[in-house]
C-alpha positions in Angstrom: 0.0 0.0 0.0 1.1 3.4 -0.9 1.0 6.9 1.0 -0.8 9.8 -0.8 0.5 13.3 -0.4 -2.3 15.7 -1.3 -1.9 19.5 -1.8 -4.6 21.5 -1.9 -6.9 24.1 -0.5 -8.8 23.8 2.9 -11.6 26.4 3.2 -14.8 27.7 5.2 -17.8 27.5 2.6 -21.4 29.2 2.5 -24.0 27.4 0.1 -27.2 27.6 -0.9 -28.9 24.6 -3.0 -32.9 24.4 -3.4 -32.7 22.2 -0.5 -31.3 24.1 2.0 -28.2 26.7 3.6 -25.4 26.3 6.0 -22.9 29.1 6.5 -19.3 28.6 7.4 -19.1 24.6 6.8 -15.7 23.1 5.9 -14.7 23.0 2.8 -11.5 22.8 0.4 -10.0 20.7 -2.0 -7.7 18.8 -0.2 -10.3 18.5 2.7 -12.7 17.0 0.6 -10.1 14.6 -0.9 -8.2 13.6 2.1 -12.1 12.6 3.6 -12.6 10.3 1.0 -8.7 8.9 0.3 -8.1 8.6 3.9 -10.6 5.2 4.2 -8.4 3.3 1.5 -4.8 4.7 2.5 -2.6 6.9 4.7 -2.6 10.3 3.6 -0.6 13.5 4.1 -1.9 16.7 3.9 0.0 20.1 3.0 -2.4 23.3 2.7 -2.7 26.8 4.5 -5.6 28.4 6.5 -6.0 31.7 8.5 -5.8 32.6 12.0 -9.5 32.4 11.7 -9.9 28.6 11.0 -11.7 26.4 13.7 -9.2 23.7 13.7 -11.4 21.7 16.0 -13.0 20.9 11.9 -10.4 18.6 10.6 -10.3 16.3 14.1 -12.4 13.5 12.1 -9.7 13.7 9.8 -7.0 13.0 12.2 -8.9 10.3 14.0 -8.9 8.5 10.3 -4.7 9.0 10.6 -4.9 12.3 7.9 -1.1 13.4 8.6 -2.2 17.4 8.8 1.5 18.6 9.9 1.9 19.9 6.6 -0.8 22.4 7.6 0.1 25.8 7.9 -1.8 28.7 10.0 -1.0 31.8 8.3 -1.2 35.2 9.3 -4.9 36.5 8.1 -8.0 34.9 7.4 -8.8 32.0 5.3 -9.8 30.9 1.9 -13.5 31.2 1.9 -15.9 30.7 -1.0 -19.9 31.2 -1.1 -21.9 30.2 -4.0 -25.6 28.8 -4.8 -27.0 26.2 -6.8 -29.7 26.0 -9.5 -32.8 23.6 -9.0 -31.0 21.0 -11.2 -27.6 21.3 -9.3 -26.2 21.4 -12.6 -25.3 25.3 -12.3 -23.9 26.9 -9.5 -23.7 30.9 -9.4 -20.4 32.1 -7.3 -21.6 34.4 -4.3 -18.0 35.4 -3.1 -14.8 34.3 -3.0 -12.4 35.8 -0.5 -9.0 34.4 -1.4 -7.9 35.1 2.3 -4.2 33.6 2.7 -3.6 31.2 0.1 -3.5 34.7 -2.4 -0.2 34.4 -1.8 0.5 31.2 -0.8 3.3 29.0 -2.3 3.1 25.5 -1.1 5.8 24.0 0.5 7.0 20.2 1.1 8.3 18.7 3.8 11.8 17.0 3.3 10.6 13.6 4.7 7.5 13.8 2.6 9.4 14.0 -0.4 9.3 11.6 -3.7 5.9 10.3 -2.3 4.3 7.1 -3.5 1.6 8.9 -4.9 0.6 12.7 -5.4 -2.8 14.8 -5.7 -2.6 18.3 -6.6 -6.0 19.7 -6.1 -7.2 23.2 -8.2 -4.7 25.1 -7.1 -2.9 27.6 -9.5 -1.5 25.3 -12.0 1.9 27.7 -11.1 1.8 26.8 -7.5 1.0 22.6 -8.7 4.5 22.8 -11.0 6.3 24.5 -8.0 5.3 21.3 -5.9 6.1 19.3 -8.8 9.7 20.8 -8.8 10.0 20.3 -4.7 8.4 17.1 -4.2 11.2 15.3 -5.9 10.0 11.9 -8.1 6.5 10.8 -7.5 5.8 7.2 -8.5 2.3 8.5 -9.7 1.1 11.8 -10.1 -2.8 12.9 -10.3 -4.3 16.4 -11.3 -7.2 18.4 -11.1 -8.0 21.7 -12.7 -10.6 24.1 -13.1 -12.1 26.0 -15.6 -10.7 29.7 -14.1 -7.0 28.5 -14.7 -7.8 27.4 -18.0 -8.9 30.2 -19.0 -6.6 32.9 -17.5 -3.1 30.6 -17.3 -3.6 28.0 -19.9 0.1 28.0 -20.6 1.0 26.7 -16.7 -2.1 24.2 -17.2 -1.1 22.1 -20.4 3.1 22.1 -18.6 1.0 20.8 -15.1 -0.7 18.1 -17.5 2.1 17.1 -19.1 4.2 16.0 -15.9 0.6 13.7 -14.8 -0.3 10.2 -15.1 -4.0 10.5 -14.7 -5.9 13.8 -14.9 -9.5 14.2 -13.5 -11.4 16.8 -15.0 -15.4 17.4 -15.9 -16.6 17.6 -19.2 -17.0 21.2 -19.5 -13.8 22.1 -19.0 -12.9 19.2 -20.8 -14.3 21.3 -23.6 -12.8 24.1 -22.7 -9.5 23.0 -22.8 -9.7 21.3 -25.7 -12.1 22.8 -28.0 -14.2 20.1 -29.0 -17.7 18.9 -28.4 -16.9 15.5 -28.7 -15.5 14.1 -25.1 -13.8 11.2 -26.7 -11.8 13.7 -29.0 -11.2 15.8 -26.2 -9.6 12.7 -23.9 -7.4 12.1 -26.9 -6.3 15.3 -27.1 -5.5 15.9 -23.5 -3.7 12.3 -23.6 -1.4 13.5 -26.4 0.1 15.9 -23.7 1.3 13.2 -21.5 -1.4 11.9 -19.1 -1.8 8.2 -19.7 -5.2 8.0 -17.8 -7.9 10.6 -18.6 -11.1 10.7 -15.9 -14.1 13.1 -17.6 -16.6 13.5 -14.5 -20.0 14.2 -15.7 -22.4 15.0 -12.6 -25.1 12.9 -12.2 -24.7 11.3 -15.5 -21.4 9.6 -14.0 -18.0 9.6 -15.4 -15.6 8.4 -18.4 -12.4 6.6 -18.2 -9.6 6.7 -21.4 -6.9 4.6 -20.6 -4.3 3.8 -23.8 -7.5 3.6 -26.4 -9.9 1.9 -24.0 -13.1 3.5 -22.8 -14.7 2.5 -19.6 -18.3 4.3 -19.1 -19.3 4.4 -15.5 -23.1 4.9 -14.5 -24.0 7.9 -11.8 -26.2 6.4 -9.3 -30.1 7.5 -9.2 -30.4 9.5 -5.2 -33.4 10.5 -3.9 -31.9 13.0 -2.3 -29.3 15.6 -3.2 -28.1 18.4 -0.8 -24.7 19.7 -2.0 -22.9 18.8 -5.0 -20.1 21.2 -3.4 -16.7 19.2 -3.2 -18.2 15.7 -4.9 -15.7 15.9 -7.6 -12.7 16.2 -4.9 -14.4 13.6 -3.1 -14.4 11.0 -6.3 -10.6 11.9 -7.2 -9.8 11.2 -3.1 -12.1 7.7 -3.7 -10.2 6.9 -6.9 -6.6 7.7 -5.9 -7.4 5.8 -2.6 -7.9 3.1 -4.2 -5.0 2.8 -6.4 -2.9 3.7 -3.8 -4.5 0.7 -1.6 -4.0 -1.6 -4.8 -0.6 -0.7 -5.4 -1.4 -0.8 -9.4 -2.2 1.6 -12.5 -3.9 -0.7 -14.8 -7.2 -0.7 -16.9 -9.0 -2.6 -14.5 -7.8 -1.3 -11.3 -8.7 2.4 -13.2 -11.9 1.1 -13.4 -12.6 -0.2 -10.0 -11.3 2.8 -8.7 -13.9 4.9 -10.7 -16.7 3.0 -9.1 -15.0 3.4 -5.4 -14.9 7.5 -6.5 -18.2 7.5 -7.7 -19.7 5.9 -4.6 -17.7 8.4 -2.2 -18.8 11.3 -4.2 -22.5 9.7 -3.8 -22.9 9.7 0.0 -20.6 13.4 -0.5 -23.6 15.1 -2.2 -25.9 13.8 0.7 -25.5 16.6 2.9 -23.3 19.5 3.3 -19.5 19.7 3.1 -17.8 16.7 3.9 -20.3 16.7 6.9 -21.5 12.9 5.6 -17.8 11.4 5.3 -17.5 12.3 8.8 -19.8 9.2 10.2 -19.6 6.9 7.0 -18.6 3.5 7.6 -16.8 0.9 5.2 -20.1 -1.1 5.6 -22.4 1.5 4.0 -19.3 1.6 1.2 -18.9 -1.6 0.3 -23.0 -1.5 -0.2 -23.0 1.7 -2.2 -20.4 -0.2 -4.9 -22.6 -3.1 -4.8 -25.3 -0.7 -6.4 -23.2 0.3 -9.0 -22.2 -3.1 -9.9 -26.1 -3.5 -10.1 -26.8 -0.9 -12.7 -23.9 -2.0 -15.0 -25.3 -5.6 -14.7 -27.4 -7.7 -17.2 -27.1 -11.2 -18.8 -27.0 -12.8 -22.0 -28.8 -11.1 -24.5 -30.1 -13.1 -27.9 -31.9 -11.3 -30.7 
């Protein structure tokens, strides 16, 4: 089994979905990821907060053995972002962002955490994921996620970050964006032609797409009856998925795919309430259930015509 090093953001969050509000829950890339990760293998987490942070947060993380000493508290307040969600929870409309003391953050790597086993670099700027790159020494197996703000305004720093990863996550719009085309299976081969071997397309409720050296595995989004927050679900698949390889020890097709399923259910109980506030109390139990209701909705017998 390997250790995960995960760099990302840890934030205080306000939503609003149809379904209800909750002001100042925890939030954050690497939060979300590190939730998720943290029941398949150990994981070490570097990130900044404020002065204002309620530490007090992250202690279900460090009863599930999350290494937070790569935490720093920084002088000022933290990263906090507000936004609400359309009826669907296919849109989301970006209240406020308060960049706080990540602004000027540059992310920095402990000497005994370096040349990890695996690393995750959450949607930070893409210049702040090749400074890690640089620091963090020789990976086994790296893993990115973007978003579609740093496409846009540093495009440049994005396609160098992609082009030092093994397996990219990313959803299908920016996906498009990146790439310029409609198609998604154009689009994965583009973005594989830049280095990543292993391209995940997450697509919401509709599930997500895996393109691993010209195969395609399709996996189903699971019908809930009820969605609170979608807020850190795609951070919550990536922390599933990466767990997973990082508990197999392997970066194959099929061990891709398993560990598409195991994202897909985390992200699944992650949209059940707000923040990571459902990871907190989930037990391996209810997980190994939730994957036996995928494997149910990808099943069917022999078919004659």
């Amino acid at each position: 089994m390997g250790t995960i090093l995960v760099v990302g953001t840890v934030a205080i969050d306000s939503i609003e979905t149809p379904f209800g509000k909750e002001d100042e829950v925890l939030g954050g890339s690497a939060t979300h990821f590190a939730a998720a990760a943290s029941f398949l293998a150990p994981v070490r987490l570097v990130g900044i907060v404020g002065e204002d942070f309620p530490l007090d947060d992250l202690k279900f993380l460090k009863a599930r053995k999350v290494d937070l000493s790569g935490l720093k508290v920084g002088r000022g307040k933290s990263f906090r972002w507000a936004g609400r969600y359309s009826y669907d929870m296919n849109r989301r409309d970006t209240l406020r962002t308060e960049l706080g003391v990540i602004e000027n953050y540059s992310p920095e790597i402990p000497a005994e955490w370096k040349n990890p086993d695996h690393l995750f670099l959450g949607n930070i700027d893409p210049k702040f994921q090749m400074k890690v790159l640089e620091e963090a020494g020789r990976p086994k197996k790296i893993y990115i996620d973007t978003m579609n703000l740093w496409i846009e305004t540093q495009r440049k720093w994005v396609e160098e970050v992609l082009a030092k990863a093994h397996l990219v996550v990313i959803n299908e719009e920016e996906a498009r964006q990146l790439t310029k085309e409609t198609s998604l299976v154009k689009a994965a081969k583009q973005i594989g032609s830049w280095g990543p071997v292993a391209i995940v397309i997450k697509r919401g409720e509709y599930g997500a797409l895996l393109f691993y050296k010209g195969e395609i595995f399709s996996a189903p989004g699971l019908p809930l009856e009820e969605v609170k927050d979608p807020t850190g679900a795609g951070d919550t698949f990536a922390g599933g998925l990466v767990g997973y390889l990082a508990m197999s020890d392997q970066f194959d097709f099929e061990h891709l795919k398993k560990g598409v399923i195991i994202g897909s259910a985390m992200a699944s109980f992650n949209v059940e309430d707000f923040g990571p506030n459902r990871l907190k109390d989930l037990e391996i139990g209810e997980i190994q259930g939730r994957i036996a209701e995928f494997q149910k909705l990808g099943s069917f017998g022999k078919i004659e015509i």
